[in-house]
MARKOL-108604 format. One line per field, with one value per residue (C-alpha): y, z, x; residue number from 1. Coordinates in nm, 2 decimals. Last residue first. Layout:
<pts>
py = Y,...
pz = Z,...
px = X,...
n = NUM,...
</pts>
This chain:
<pts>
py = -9.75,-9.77,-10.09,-10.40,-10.18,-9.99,-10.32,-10.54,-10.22,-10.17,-9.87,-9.68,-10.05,-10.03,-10.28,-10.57,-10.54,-10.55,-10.24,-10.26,-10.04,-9.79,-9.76,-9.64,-9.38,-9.20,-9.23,-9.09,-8.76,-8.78,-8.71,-8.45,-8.26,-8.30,-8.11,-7.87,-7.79,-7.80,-7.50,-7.26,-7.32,-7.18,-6.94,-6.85,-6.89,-6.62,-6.38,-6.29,-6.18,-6.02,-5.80,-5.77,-5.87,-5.89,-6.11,-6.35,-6.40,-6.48,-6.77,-6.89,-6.95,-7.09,-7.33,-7.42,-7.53,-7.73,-7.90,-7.96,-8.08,-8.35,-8.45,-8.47,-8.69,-8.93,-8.95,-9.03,-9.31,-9.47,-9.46,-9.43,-9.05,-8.85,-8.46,-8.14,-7.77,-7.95,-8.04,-7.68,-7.34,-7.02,-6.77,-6.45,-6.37,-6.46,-6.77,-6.87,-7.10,-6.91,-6.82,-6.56,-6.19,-6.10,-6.32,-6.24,-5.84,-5.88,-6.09,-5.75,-5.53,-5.70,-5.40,-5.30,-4.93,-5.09,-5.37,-5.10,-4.91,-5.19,-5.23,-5.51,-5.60,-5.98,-5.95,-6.04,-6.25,-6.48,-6.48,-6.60,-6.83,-7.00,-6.99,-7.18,-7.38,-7.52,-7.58,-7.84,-7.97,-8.02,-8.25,-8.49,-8.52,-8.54,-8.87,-8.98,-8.95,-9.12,-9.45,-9.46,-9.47,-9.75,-9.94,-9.95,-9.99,-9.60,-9.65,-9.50,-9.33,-9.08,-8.93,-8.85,-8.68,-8.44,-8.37,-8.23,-8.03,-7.89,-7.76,-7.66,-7.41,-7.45,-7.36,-7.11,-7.22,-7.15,-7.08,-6.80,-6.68,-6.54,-6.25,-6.10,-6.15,-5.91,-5.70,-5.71,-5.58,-5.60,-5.55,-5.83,-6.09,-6.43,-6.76,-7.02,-7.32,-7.65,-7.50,-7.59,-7.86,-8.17,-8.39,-8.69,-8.88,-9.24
pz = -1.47,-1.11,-1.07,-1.12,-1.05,-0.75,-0.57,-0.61,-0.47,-0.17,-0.04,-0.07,-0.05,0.33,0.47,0.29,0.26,0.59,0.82,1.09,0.91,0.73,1.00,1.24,1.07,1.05,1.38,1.46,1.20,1.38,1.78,1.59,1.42,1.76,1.96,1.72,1.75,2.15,2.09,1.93,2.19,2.44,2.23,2.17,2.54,2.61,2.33,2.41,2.83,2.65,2.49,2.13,1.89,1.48,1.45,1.75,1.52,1.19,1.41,1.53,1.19,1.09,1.35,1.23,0.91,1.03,1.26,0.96,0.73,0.98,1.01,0.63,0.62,0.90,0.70,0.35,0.52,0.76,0.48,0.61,0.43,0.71,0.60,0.79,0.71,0.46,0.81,0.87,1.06,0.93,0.67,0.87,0.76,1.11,1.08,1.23,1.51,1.73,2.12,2.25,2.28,2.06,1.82,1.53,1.59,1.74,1.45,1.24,1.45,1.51,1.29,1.59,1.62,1.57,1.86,2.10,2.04,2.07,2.41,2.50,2.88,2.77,2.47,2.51,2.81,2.63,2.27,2.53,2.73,2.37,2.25,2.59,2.52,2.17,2.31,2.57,2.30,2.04,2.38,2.32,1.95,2.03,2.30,2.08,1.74,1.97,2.09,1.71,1.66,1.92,1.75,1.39,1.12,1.19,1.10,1.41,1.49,1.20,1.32,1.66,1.45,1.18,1.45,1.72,1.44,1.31,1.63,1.73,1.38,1.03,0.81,1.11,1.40,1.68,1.60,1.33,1.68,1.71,1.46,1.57,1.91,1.90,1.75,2.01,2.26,2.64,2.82,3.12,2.95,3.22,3.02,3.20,3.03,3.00,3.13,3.46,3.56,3.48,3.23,3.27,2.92,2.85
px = 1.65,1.53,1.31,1.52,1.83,1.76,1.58,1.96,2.13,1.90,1.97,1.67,1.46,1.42,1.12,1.17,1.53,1.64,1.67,1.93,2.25,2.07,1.79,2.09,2.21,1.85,1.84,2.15,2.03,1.69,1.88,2.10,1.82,1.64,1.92,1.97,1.59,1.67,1.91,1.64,1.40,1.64,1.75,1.38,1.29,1.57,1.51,1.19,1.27,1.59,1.39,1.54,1.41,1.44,1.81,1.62,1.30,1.54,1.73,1.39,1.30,1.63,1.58,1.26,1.35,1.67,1.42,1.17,1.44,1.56,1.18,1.15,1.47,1.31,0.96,1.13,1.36,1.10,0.85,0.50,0.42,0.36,0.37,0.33,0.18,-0.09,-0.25,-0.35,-0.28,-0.37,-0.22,-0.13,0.18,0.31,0.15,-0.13,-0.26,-0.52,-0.42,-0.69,-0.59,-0.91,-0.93,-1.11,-1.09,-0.79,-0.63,-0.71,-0.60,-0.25,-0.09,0.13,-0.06,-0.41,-0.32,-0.19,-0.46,-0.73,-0.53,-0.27,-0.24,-0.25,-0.09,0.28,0.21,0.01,0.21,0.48,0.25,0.16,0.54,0.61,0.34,0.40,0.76,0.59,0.40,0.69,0.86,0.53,0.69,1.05,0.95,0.72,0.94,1.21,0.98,0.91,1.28,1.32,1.03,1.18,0.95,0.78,0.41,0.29,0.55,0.48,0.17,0.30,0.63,0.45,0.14,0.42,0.63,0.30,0.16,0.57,0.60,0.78,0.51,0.33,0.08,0.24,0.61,0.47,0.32,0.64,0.61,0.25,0.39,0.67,0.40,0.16,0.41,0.36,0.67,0.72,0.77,0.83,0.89,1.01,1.18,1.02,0.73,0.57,0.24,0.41,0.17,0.24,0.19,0.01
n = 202,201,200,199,198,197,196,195,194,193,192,191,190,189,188,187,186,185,184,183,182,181,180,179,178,177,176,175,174,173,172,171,170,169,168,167,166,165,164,163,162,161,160,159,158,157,156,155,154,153,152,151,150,149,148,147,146,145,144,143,142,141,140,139,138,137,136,135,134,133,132,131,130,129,128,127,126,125,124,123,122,121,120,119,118,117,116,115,114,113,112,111,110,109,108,107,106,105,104,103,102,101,100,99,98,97,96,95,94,93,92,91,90,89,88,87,86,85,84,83,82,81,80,79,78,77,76,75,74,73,72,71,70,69,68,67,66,65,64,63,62,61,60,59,58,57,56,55,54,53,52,51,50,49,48,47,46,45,44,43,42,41,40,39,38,37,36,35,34,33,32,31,30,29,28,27,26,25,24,23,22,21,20,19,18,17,16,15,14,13,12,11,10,9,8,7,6,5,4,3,2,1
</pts>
């Protein structure tokens, strides 16, 4: 079960509406690297995750995904609400308008639309924790390329914020990762299993 506090993680309050800005973050939405995909990537992955305290940790990372999900959700919000078709036209966000509208959609920046190809679960406690320390170095570089592009410091503030806690996860993973080396017997972790390497490595 989750409680669901009613605030964001870190408050977001733009005050300059700019279709563009949010043409580039909603890549944080529903982009390659984005929170949608980093929630689904870890919630799917607990599941068959060996160890039970790092399946507690891809739940705890994964429900925090949904809190950054909506802080780029009230950002795109609050970056579009007071938009005009003229505003839209002149940002190149016309032709999301005319699907959307100012509603939320997953997409990335480029345009290409969310799906479950964007994340991987593969069942393999060594394989799924090196993908998730991937994904949080990916999406720090994505926020890293958003804050070199904008500038209003009602933006940047959530994104350096949201940029911080990816550093936070790729630490949290990278212990994790540590640990399964040292706990996991045989059956259940052959990558560094000397004896499995050489009967079936050649």
């Amino acid at each position: 079960m989750w409680n669901y506090e009613k605030r964001l993680q870190f408050p977001v309050s733009i005050k300059t509406c700019c279709p563009k800005t949010a043409q580039l973050i909603i890549s944080q939405f529903g982009g390659p690297d984005g929170e949608l995909a980093a929630s689904m990537r870890y919630l799917s992955q607990r599941y068959s995750m060996p160890c039970k305290k790092v399946a507690g940790l891809l739940t705890d990372i994964g429900t925090e995904e949904l809190a950054h999900m909506e802080m780029i959700c009230a950002m795109i919000y609050q970056l579009t609400k007071n938009m005009t078709t003229a505003d839209a036209k002149t940002a190149g966000f016309d032709a999301y308008y005319v699907d959307h509208t100012s509603a939320l959609w997953p997409t990335a920046a480029a345009g290409v639309p969310f799906n479950a190809c964007e994340f991987q679960s593969k069942g393999d406690a060594i394989t799924d924790l090196t993908e998730d320390l991937a994904a949080e170095q990916k999406a720090r570089t994505t926020y890293d390329n958003l804050l070199r592009i904008i500038t209003d410091p009602d933006v940047r503030a959530p994104l350096q914020f949201l940029r911080a806690r990816e550093l936070v996860h790729f630490q949290r993973f990278g212990e994790a990762l540590e640990n399964l080396k040292t706990t996991m017997d045989s059956k259940n972790y052959y990558y560094f299993n000397p004896e499995f390497d050489k009967k079936f490595v050649q």
